[in-house]
KOLROTOR-928788 format. One record per atom (N, C-alpha, C): x, y, z. Coordinates in pm, whole numbers, plus 50000, padded with zeros to 5 digits. Atoms other than C-alpha are relative to their C-alpha. Layout:
// KOLROTOR-928788
XYZ/...
END
This chain:
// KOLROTOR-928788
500894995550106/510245267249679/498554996050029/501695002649978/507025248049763/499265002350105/500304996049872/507135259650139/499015019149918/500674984850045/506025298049907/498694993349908/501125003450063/503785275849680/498355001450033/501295007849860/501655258049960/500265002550097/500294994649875/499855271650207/500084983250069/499985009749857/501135252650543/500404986749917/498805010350055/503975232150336/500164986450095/499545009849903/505345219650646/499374992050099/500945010149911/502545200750830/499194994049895/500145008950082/502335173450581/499004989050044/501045007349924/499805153850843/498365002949998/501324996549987/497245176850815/499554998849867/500885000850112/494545166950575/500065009149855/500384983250106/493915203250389/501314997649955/498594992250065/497855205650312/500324986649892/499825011550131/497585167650160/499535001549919/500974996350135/494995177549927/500785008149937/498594991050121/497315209949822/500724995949931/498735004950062/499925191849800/499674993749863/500565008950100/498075165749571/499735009649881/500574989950070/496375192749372/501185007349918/499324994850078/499465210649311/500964987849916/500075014150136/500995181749166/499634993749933/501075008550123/498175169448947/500535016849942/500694984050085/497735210248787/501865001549955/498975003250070/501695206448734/500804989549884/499875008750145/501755177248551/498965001149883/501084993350103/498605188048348/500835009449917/499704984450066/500515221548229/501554990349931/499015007450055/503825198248139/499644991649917/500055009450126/502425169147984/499305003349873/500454992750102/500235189747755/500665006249932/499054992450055/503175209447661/500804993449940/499035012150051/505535180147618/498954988449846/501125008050090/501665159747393/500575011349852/500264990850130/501925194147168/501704999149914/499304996650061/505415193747078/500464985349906/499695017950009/505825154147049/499104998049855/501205002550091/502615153046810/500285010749898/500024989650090/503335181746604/501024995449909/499105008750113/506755164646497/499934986649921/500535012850059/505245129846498/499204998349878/500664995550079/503155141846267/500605003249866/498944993250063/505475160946045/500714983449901/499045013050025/507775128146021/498994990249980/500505014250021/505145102345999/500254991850113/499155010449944/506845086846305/498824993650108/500905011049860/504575060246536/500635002050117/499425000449888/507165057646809/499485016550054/500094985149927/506985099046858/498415003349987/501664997449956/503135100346827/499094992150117/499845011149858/503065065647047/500675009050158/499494996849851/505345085747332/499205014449997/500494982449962/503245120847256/498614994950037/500904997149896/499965102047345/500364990650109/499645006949855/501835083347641/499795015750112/499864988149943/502185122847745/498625006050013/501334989249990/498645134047671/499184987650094/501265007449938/497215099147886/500675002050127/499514995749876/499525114148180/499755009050022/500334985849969/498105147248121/498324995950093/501495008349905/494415126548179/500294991050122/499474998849841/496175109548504/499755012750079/499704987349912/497065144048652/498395006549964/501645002949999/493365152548574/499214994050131/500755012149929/491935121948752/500665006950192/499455001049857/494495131349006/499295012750118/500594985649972/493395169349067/498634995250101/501385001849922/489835156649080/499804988550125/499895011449927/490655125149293/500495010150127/499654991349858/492315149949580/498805005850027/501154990550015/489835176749505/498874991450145/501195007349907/487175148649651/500044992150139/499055004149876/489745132349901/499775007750110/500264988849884/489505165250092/498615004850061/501434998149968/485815162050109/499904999050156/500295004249882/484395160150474/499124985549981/500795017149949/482615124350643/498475006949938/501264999249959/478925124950580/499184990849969/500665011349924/475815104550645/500044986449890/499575009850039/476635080650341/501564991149988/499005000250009/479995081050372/500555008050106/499854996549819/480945080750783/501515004249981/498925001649971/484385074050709/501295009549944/499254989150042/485635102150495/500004995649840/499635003950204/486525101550097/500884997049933/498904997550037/489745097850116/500574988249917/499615010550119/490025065949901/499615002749890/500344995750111/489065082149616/500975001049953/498584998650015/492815089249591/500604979049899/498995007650042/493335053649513/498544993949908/500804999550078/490085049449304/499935004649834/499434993150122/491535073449049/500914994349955/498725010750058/494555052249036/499664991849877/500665012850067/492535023548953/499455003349846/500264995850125/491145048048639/500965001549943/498834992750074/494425060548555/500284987549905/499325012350040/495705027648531/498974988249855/500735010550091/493155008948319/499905012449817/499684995350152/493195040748043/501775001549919/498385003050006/496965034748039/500164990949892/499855013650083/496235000547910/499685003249871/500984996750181/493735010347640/501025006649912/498804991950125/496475035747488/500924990949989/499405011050059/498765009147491/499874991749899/500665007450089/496564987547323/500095005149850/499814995350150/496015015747061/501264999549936/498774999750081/499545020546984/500994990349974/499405013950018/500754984946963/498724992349898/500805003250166/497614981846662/500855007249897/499814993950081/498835011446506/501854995849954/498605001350046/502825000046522/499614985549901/500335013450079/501664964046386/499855005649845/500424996350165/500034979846091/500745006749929/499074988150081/502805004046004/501044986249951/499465011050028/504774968546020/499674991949901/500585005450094/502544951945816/499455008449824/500394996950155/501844977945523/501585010249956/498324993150086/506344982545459/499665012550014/499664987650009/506865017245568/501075001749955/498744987750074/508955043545376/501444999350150/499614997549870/511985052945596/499995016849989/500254989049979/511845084945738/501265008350081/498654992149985/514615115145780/499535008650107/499954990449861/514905133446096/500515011049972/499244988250028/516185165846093/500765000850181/499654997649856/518725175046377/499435003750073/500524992549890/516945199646535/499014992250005/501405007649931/513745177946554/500654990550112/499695009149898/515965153246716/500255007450107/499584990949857/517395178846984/498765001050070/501634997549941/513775192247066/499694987150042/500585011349961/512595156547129/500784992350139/499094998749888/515685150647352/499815006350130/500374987249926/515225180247495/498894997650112/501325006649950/511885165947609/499704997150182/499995005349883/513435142947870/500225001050117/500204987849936/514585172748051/499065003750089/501374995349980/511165184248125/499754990550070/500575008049959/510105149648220/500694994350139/499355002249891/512925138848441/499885013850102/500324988449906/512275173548630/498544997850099/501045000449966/508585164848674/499904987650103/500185014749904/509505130248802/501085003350167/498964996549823/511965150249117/498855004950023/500954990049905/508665170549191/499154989150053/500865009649944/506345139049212/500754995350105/498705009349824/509265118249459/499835014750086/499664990149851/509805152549669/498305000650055/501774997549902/505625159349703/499924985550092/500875014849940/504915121649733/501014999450114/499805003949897/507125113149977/500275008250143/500454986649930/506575150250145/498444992350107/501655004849961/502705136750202/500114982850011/500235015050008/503345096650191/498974994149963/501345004850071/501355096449901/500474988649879/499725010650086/501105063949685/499935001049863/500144996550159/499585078449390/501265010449951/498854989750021/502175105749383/501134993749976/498245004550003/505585080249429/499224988849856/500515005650157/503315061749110/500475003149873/500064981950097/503285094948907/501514997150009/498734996750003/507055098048988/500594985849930/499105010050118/508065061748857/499475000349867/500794999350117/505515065748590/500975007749887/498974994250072/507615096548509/501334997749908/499195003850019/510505079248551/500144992149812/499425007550101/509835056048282/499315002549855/500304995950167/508425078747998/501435004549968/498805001250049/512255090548050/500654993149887/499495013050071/513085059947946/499444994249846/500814999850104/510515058747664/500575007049923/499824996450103/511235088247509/501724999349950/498754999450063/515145084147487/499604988649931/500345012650110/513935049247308/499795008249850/500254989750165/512415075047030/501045006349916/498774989350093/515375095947001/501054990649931/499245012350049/517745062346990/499074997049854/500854996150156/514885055646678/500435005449889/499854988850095/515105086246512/501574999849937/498474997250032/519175086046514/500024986249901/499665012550057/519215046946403/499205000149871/500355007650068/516795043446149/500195005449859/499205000550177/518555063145832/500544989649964/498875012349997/521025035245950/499584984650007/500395007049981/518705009846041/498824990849931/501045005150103/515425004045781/498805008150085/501224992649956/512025020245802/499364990650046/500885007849902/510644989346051/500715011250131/499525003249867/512965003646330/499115008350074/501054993649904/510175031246432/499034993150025/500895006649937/507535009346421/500104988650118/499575015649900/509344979946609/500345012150133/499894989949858/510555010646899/498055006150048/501565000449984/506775017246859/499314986950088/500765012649941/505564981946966/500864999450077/499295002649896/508054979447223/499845011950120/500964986449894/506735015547396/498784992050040/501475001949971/503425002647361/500034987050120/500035008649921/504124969947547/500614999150138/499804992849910/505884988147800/499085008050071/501214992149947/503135009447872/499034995750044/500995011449952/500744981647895/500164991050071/499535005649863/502764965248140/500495006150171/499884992649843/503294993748367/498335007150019/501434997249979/499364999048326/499374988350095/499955015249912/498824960748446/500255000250148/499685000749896/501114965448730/499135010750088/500554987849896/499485001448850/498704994149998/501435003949935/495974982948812/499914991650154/499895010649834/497174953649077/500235006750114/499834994349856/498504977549298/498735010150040/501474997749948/495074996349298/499364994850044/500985015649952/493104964749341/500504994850094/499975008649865/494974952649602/499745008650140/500184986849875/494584986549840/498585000350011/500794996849955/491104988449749/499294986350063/500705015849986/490514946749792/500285001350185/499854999349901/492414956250142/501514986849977/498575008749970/496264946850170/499994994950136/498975000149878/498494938950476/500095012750072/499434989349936/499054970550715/501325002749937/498584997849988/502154986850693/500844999250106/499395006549890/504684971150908/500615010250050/499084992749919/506585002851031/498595006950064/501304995949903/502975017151123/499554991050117/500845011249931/501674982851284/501185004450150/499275001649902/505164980651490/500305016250076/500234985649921/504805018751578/498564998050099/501295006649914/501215005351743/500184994750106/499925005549895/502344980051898/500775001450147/499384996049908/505384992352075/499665015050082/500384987649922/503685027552182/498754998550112/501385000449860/500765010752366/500574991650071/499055006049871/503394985852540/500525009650095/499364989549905/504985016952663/499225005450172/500904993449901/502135024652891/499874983850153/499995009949885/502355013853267/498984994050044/500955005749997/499644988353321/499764993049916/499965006250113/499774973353004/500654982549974/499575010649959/500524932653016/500674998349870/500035008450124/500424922152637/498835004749899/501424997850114/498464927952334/499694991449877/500045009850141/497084908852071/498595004349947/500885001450095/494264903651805/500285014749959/499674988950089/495474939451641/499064999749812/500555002650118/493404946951354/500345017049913/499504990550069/494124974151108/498855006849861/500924992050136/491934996750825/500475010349988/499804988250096/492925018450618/498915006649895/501074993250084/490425047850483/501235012449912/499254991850076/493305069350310/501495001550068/498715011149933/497165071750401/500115008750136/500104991749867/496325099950710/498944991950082/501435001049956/492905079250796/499944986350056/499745013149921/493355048451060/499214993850070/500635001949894/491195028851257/500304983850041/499495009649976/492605002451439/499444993350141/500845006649867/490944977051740/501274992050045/498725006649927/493224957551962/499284997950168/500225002649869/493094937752305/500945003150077/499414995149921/494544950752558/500014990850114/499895013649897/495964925652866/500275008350066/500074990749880/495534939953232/500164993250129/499995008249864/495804931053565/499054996250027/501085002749970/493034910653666/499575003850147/500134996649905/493534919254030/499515018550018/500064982949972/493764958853961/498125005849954/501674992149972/490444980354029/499395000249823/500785000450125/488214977653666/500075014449945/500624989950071/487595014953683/501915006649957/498054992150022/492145021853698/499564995149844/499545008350139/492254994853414/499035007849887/500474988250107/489395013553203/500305015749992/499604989050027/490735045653269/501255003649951/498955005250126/494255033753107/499665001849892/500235002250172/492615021652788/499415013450000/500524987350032/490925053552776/500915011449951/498624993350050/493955072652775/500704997449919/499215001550093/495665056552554/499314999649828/500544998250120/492915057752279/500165014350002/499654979450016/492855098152359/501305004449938/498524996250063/496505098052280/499594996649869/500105006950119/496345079151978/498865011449899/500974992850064/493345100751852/500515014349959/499644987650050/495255132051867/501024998449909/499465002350065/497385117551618/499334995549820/500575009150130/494855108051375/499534985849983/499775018050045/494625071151456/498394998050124/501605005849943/490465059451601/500764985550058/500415012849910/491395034451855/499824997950045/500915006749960/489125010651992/500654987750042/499195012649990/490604990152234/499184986050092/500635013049978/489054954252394/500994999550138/498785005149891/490384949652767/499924987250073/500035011950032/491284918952840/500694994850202/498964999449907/491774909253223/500894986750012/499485011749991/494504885253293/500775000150126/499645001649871/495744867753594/501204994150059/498014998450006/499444870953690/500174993050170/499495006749875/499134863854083/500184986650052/500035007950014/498104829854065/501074985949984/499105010550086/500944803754059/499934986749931/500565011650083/499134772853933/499585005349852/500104989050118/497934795953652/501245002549927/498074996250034/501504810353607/500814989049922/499325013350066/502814774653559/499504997949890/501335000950169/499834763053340/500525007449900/499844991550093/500324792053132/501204998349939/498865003750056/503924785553085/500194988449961/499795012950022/503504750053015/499145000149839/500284995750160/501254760052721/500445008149909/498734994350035/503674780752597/500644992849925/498915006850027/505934761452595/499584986049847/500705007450132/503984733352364/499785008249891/500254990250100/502844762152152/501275003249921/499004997450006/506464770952136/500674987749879/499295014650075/507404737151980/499064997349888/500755002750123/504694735051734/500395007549910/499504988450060/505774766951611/500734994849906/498605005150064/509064752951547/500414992149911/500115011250100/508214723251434/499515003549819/500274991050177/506374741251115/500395009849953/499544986350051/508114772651087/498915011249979/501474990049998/505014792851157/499785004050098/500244995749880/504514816151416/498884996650102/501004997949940/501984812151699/499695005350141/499694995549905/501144831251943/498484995050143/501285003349906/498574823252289/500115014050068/500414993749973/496534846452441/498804999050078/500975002349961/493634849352689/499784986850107/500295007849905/494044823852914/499934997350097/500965001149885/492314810453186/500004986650070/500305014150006/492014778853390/498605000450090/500775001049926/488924766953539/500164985350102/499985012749950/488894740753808/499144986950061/501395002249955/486584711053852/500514986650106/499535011849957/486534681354080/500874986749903/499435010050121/487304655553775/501245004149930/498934998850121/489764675653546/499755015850039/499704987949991/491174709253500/499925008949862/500284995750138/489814730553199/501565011549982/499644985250031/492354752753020/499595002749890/500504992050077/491024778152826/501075008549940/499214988750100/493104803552558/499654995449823/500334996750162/493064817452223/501214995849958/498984997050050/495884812851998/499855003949850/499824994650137/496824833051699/501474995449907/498955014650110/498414816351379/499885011549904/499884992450154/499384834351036/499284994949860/500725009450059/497784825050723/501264989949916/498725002450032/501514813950643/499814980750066/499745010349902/500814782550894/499094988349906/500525014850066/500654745150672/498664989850070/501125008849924/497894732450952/498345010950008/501964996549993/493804737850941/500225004750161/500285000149836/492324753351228/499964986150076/500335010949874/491234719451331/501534993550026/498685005049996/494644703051292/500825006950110/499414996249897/496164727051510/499644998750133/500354998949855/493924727451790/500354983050028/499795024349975/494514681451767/501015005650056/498654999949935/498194690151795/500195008050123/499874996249877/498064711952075/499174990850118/500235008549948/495774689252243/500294989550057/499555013550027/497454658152194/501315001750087/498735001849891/500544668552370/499635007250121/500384993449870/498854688952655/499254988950038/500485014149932/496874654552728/501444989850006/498105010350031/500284635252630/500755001850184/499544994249834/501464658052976/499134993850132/500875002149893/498544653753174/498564995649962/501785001650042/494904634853090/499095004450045/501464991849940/492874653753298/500005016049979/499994986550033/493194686053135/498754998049888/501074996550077/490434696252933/500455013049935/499774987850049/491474716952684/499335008249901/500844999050129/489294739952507/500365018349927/499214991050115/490914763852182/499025006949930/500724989650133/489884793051992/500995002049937/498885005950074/492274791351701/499825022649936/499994988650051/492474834151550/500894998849934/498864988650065/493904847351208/500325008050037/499614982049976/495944871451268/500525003349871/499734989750099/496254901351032/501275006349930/498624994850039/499674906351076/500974991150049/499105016849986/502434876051040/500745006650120/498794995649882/504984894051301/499245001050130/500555007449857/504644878651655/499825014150052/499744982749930/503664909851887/501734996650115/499175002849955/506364892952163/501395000349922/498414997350040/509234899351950/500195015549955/499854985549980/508574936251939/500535009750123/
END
């Protein structure tokens, strides 16, 4: 059905068809939740009932979502320009961040208005069957809308979209609360709409809460996504010439829009212009995929067997510190220099922010037992966060 909807359904990568996609799922939930606000409010109304005017404007502040959302794609699909190099495509999660904070506010309103219906003894109020069916009826509509958000969103591996779809999910859940209401409270006393009232509302204002954090933390800048990162790492190992990689860094400008830096480890013996014409290639690949990377080449020196050892002997300490704290670390970059007096080694090592020791603390302990081995080593540490806790060597 949505392959006849949307133009170029099935290439879910390309930009233009994410925006469609987006678009047609905001302008579908617009035309539903407006339909579902008018019928909800017309009875709420009728009946006096809080809970069904509470879940009819839960429906009309999802109709202003799908809104936000429309116009949030709409601008997503914008092109780069000279204030904005990187594209627009976080606007997508910008709108979130609106959706989510007028979420709250209606919450707010309708957890005053249930209080006060609590506080000035309401009448009780008679349902008529058929109002109850129609209202039923409802969840129909809604659980339908919440299979179209899951099939788009996870069509496009869009965040706001699999949002929309639990969002959906749990006005479901809302409005059968109303209809449970409506049936109980001949049986139950004229609090039980207002009390299903304040219990919507505080529902609503807790799945407003949660959709703000998860805005704020995308636009504050999360973690990568680990099946992306380890798709990175293991596709530029693949390539012949390739030693090791580390310092990986990751940005996200929207969920098609990547730009990622990384060092690249090479033969130190092999010709400069082979080894840059590698990394070259492998950013070209990467680019026709969508992904800007910028890689750092890094030479390192494998023929060497004093080196070789060295290197494995720091390792190996590294290895045991690890262990000792339960915190990954990984070395990188190293080098020895040699002088008449003492023997410098040089490397980086990368730590998680997971790891109980200060930069300085770590570089003592590695110290302390690489002199412990041998006193004429000179050892001098560059200590790197890394961005992403998972060692690259166990990929």
């Amino acid at each position: 059905m949505f392959q006849k909807l949307i133009k170029d359904y099935n290439n879910p990568k390309d930009p233009k068809v994410r925006v469609r996609v987006g678009r047609f799922a905001g302008f579908i939930g617009i035309i539903s939740n407006v339909i579902l606000f008018g019928i909800k409010i017309f009875f709420g109304i009728i009946f006096g009932s809080i809970s069904i005017i509470a879940d009819s404007l839960n429906n009309l502040s999802d109709a202003g979502s799908n809104v936000l959302t429309v116009v949030g794609y709409t601008m997503t699909g914008k092109p780069a320009d000279k204030d904005h190099p990187y594209g627009h495509e976080r606007m997508e999660y910008l709108c979130s961040l609106l959706i989510s904070v007028v979420i709250i506010f209606l919450g707010v309103e309708m957890m005053t208005s249930s209080v006060e219906k609590l506080i000035n003894k309401p009448e009780a109020e008679k349902y008529s069957t058929v109002s109850i069916i129609i209202i039923a009826s409802t969840i129909i509509i809604k659980a339908l809308i919440a299979l179209v958000y899951a099939k788009l969103g996870k069509h496009i591996s869009s965040p706001s979209l699999r949002a929309s779809a639990i969002d959906s999910i749990s006005d479901v859940f809302t409005t059968a609360a109303v209809v449970v209401g409506m049936v109980l409270t001949p049986y139950t006393g004229p609090y039980t709409d207002a009390i299903i009232g304040l219990l919507i509302s505080v529902y609503i204002m807790v799945m407003g809460i949660k959709l703000v954090k998860e805005s704020s933390n995308i636009l504050i800048g999360t973690a990568p996504d680990t099946e992306f990162v380890h798709s990175v790492i293991k596709r530029i190992k693949e390539y012949n010439g390739v030693l090791g990689i580390h310092d990986l860094v990751v940005h996200s400008y929207g969920e098609n829009k990547s730009f990622v830096t990384v060092h690249v480890e090479v033969d130190s013996d092999e010709s400069i212009l082979t080894s840059h014409e590698l990394v070259d290639g492998i950013e070209a690949d990467f680019l026709k995929d969508n992904i800007n990377l910028v890689i750092h080449m890094d030479p390192v020196c494998i023929s060497d067997p004093e080196t070789n050892e060295l290197r494995a002997l720091c390792e190996r300490v590294i290895s045991d510190i690890a262990k000792e704290y339960s915190s990954p670390v990984s070395m990188h970059d190293f080098r020895i220099v040699k002088g008449t007096v003492c023997t410098k080694l040089l490397f980086d090592v990368s730590i998680s922010n997971d790891m109980p020791l200060s930069d300085e603390r770590i570089c003592q302990e590695i110290n302390n037992e690489l002199k412990h081995i041998n006193p004429l080593f000179e050892i001098i540490l560059t200590v790197d966060r890394d961005y992403f806790s998972a060692r690259f060597e166990n990929l």
